[in-house]
N, CA and C atoms as a LAMMPS dump frame, in Angstrom:
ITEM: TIMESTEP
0
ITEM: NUMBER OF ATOMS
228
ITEM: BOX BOUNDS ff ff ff
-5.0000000000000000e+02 5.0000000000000000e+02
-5.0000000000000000e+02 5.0000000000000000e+02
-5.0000000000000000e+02 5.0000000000000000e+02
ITEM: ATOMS id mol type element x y z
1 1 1 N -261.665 15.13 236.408
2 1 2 C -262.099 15.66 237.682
3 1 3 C -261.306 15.009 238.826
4 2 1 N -261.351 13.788 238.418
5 2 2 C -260.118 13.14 239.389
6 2 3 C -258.928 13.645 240.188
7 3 1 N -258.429 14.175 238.556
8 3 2 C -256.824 14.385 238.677
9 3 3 C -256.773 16.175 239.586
10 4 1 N -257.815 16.14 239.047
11 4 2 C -258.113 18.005 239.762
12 4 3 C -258.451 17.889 241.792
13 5 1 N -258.924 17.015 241.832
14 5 2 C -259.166 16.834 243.719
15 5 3 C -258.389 16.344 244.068
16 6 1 N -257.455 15.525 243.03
17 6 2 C -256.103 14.968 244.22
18 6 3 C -255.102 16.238 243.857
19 7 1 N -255.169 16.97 243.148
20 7 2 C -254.132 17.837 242.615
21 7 3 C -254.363 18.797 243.877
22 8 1 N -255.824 19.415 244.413
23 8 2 C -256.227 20.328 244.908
24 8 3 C -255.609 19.972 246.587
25 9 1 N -255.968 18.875 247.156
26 9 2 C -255.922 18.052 248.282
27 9 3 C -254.434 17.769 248.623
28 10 1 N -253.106 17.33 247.67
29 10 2 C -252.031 16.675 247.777
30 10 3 C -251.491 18.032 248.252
31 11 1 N -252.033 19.671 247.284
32 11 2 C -251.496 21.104 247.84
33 11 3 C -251.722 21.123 248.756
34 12 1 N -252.352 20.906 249.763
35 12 2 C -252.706 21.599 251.14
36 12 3 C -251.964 20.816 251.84
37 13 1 N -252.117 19.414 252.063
38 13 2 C -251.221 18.579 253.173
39 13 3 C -249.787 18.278 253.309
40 14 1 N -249.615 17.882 254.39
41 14 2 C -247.882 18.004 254.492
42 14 3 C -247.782 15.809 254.357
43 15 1 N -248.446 15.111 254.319
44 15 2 C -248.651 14.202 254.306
45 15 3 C -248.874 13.53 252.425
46 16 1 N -248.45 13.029 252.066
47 16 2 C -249.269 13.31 250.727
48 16 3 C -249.481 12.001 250.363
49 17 1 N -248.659 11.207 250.662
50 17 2 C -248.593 9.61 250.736
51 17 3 C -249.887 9.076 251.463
52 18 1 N -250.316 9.668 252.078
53 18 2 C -251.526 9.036 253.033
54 18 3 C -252.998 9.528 252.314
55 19 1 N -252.664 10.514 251.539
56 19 2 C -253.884 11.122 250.737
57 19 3 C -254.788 9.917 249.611
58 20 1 N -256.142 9.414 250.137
59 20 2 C -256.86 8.09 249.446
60 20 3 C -258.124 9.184 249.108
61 21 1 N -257.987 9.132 247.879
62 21 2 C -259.493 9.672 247.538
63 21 3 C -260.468 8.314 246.721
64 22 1 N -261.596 8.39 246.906
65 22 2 C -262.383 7.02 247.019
66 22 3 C -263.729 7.814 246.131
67 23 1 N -263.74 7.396 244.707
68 23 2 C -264.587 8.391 243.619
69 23 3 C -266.043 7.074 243.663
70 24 1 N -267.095 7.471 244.342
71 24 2 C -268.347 6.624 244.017
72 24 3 C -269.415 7.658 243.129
73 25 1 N -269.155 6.546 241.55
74 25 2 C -270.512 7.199 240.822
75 25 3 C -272.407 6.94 240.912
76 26 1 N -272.627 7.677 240.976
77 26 2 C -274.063 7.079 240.898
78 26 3 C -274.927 7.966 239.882
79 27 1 N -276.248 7.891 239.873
80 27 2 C -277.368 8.397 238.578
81 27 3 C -276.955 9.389 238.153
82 28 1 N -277.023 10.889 239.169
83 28 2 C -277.02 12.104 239.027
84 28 3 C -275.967 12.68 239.825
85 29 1 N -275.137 11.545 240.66
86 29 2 C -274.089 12.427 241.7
87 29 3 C -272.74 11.644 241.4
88 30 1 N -271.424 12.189 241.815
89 30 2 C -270.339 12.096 242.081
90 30 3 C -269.514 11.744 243.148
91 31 1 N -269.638 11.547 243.955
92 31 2 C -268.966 11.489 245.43
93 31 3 C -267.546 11.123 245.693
94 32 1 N -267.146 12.478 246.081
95 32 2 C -265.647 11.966 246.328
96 32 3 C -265.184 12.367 247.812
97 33 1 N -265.272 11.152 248.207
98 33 2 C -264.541 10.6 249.663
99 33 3 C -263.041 10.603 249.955
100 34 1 N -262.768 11.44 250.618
101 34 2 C -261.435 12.029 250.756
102 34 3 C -260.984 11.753 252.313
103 35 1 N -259.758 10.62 252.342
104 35 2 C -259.121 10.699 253.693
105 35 3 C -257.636 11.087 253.749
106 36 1 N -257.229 11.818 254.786
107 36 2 C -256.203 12.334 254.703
108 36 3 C -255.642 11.553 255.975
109 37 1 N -254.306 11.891 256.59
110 37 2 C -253.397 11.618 257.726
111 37 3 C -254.075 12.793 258.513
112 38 1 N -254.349 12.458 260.05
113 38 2 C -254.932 12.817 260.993
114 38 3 C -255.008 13.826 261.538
115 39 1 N -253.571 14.278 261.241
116 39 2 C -252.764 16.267 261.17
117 39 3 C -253.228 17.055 260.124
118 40 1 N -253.823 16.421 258.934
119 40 2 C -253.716 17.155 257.777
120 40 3 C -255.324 17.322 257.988
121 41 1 N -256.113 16.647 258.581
122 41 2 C -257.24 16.879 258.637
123 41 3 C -258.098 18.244 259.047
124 42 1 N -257.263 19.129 259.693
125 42 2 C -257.631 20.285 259.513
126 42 3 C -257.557 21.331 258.512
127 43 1 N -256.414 20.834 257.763
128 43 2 C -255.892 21.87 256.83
129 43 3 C -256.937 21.789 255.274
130 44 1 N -257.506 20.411 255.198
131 44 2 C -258.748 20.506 254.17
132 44 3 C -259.723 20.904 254.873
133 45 1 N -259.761 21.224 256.01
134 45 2 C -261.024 21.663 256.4
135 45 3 C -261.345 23.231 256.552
136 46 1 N -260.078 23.555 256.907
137 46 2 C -260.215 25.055 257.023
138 46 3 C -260.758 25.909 258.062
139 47 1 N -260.331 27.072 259.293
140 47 2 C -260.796 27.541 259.807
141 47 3 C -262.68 27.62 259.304
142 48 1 N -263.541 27.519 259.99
143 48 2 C -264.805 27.227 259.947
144 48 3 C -265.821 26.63 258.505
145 49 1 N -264.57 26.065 258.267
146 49 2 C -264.953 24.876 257.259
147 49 3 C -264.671 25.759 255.799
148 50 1 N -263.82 26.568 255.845
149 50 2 C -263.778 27.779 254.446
150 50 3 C -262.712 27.239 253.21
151 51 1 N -262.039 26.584 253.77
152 51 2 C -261.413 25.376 252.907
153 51 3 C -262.053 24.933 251.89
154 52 1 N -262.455 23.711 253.031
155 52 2 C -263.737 22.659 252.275
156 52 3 C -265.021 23.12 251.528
157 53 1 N -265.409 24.469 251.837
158 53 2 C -266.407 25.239 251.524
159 53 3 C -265.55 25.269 249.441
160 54 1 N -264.623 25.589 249.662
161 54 2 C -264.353 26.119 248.494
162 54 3 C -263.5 25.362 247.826
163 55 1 N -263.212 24.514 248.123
164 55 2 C -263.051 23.004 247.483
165 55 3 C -264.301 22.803 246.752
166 56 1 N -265.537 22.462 247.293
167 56 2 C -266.655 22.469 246.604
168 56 3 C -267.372 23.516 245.896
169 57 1 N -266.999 24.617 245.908
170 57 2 C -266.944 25.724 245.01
171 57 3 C -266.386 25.047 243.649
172 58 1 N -265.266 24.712 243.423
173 58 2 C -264.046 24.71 242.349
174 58 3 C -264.585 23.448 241.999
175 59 1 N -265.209 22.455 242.675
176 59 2 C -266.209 21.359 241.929
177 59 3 C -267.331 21.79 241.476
178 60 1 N -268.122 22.377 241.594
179 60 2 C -269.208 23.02 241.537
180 60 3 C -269.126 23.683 240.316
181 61 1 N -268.222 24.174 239.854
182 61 2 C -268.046 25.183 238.511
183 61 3 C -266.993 24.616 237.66
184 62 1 N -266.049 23.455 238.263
185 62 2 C -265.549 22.603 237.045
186 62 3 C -266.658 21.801 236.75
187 63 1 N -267.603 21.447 237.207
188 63 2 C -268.828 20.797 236.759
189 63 3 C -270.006 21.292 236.107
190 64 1 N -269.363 22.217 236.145
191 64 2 C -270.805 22.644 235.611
192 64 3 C -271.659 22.384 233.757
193 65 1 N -270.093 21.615 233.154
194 65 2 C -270.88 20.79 232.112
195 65 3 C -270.851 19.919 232.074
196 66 1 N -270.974 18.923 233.281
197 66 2 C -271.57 17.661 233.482
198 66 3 C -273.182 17.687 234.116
199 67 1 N -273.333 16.785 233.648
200 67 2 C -275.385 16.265 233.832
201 67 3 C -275.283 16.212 235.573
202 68 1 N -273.911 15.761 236.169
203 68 2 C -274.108 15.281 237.959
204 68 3 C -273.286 16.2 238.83
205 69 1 N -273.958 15.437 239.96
206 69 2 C -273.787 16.711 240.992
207 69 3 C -272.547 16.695 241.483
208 70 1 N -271.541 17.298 241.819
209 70 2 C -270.62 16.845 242.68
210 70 3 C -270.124 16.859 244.303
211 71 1 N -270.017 16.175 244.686
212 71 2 C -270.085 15.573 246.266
213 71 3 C -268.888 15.724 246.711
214 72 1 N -268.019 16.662 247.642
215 72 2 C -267.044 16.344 248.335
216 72 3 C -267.128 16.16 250.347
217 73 1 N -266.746 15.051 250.155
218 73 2 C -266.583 14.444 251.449
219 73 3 C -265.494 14.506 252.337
220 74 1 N -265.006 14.6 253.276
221 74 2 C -263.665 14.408 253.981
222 74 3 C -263.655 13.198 255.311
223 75 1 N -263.356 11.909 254.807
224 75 2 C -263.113 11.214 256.12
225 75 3 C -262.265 11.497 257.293
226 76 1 N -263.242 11.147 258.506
227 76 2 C -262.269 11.286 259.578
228 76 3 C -261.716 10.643 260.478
């Protein structure tokens, strides 16, 4: 799942070197904390968040045979 959000994230930005994804497990959830370079921060986000919306889509259904939830975050 790892290799799939930096794979997903490194496509969109023009920055790629600055791309830190930060994976915290816990009971039932996943959380992946995602900071990008300051320009690129729109481009995971997406006109009214439709990006990021579907970033967590594509977690949401690569997960779906794991027991936990998955969490995507974007630092800013």
């Amino acid at each position: 799942m790892d290799e799939l959000v930096r794979f997903i994230v490194e496509s969109l930005v023009d920055e790629k070197d600055k791309v830190v994804i930060d994976k915290q497990e816990e009971k039932n959830t996943i959380v992946f904390n995602v900071e990008v370079a300051s320009n690129d921060v729109g481009k995971i986000i997406g006109k009214n968040g439709k990006v990021a919306q579907a970033i967590r889509a594509i977690l949401h259904s690569a997960g779906r045979n794991s027991s936990k939830k998955m969490i995507f975050k974007i630092k800013k």
